[in-house]
C-alpha angles and dihedrals in degrees: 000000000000108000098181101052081049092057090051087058112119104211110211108255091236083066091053098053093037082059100047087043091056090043088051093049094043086054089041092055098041091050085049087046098051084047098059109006106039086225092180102045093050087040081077098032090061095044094058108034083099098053122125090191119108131253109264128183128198111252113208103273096352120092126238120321134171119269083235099058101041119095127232085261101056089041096064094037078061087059118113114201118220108168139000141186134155111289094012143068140172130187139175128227118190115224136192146183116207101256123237102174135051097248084060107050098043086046095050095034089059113026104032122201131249144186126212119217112196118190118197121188115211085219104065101024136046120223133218154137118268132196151128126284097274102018097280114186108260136161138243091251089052090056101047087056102042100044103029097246127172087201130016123167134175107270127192128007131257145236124239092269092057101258128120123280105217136018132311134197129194121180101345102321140100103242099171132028125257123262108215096207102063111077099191131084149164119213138163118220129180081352105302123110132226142180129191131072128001090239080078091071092069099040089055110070122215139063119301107249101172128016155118137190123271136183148237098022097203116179133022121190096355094307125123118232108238095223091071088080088052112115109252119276132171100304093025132060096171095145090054121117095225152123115299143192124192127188117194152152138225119213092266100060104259102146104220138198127207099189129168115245132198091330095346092135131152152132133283092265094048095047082039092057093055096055093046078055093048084058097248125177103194133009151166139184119245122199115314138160112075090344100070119117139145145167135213135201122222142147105268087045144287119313123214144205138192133165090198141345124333093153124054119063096223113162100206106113095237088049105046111123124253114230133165136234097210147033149199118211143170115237113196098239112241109259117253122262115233109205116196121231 
């Protein structure tokens, strides 16, 4: 080939703009993708929800091991902070799977995958469950505005006409009925709040003021449910590579969230394994897949996530939004007023 007489090649100026107008719209739809669709993280979501290689994290100075094999120790040194208040802290932690396609390797290589772990401390902060009269579909981001959360992440699940599946409690009463089949739970009781397995509701005495289902419960007094390794059936995808979201609480009464970030997806061992390494005492897992979403408050701003569309009201059937019932947020507690005698 004759690069010289390829250099001397005048290419037609409508060639030239129909290539920058391409290159523009190509920006312009990725930048729209990554808004409302979240396109990069689910890039690497759907290139590995096939994958048969373990979960590992990045210990400080070591290379990648599997989430299995890390100590506590190592597991927090891999922790990334990225914000923390009084009361409140939230850290990343990258993830990754050995790649064995090209998807994904190009996905992972370029977009990476992350977890993000939220501790919440009942002293500083109220719980409870958040949502429209109704039970409207809203978003995290909704909630965190209308209400002044510092946290607010989707709850429950929902049944095919939009409304919650499983009971609900606000301010002391019961606003939607129970659902048998989910094991998990978070109440507040007396004012304190818990998360883990619905047994705890009868080993905590008091009325329920705030609460909602959850499932599946996964782990009581530090011990892992068996169940969580099962194959998936009809109420129970644990095997599936997906996105997951994890409530929990420590002994001494932290509340904690194991949540998948940008391709930080995984199965309910894997997500489970993490908490057991976080120290939790009880846990269960909330709503995940395409429905996840969450917001936190800090002080450079509120920080979102999405696994798919909240936002744009599409009516193709692989486009409608997902959006939640019923939420779960962090209120700052008012500060005590000291009166002088």
């Amino acid at each position: 080939m004759n690069w010289r007489r390829l250099r001397h090649i005048k290419i037609h100026p409508y060639i030239k703009r129909l290539a920058v107008l391409v290159a523009v719209l190509g920006l312009v739809s990725y930048i729209l993708g990554e808004l409302f669709f979240n396109v990069s993280s689910n890039m690497v979501a759907l290139s590995f929800r096939e994958s048969k290689e373990p979960l590992m994290v990045h210990p400080r100075n070591q290379g990648w091991k599997r989430a299995t094999d890390v100590s506590m120790a190592e597991l927090s040194g891999a922790l990334v902070e990225r914000h923390r208040e009084e009361g409140l802290r939230w850290c990343s932690l990258a993830v990754r799977r050995t790649p064995r396609t090209l998807a994904q390797r190009v996905t992972q290589g370029l977009f990476g995958a992350e977890l993000n772990v939220i501790w919440i401390s009942p002293d500083k902060f109220d719980l409870m469950t958040s949502f429209k009269p109704k039970f409207a579909p809203t978003t995290a981001v909704e909630r965190l505005e209308a209400e002044n959360l510092w946290f607010s992440i989707n709850a429950n699940f929902r049944d095919p006409s939009g409304k919650p599946l499983g009971w609900v409690y606000h301010q002391g009463r019961q606003v939607n009925n129970s659902f048998p089949a989910w094991t998990g739970c978070f109440f507040v009781k007396g004012g304190v709040p818990y998360f883990g397995p619905k047994s705890l509701l009868d080993e905590v005495p008091g009325l329920i003021e705030e609460g909602t289902q959850g499932y599946p419960s996964v782990m009581k007094n530090h011990s892992v449910f068996s169940y969580v390794d099962l194959q998936s059936s009809k109420h129970f995808d644990g095997t599936k590579i997906s996105y997951r979201s994890l409530a929990g609480m420590k002994r001494d009464g932290t509340l904690v969230f194991v949540l998948s970030g940008d391709g930080g997806v995984m199965n309910i061992s894997e997500v489970t394994e993490i908490a057991r390494k976080l120290d939790l005492q009880h846990a269960t897992c909330l709503d995940g897949g395409k429905a996840l979403q969450y917001s936190i408050r800090t002080g450079s701003g509120a920080h979102h996530f999405q696994a798919f569309n909240t936002t744009l009201p599409l009516k193709h059937r692989l486009l409608v939004p997902e959006l939640a019932p019923v939420f779960i947020g962090a209120r700052k507690k008012a500060p005590e007023i000291v009166t002088v005698q």
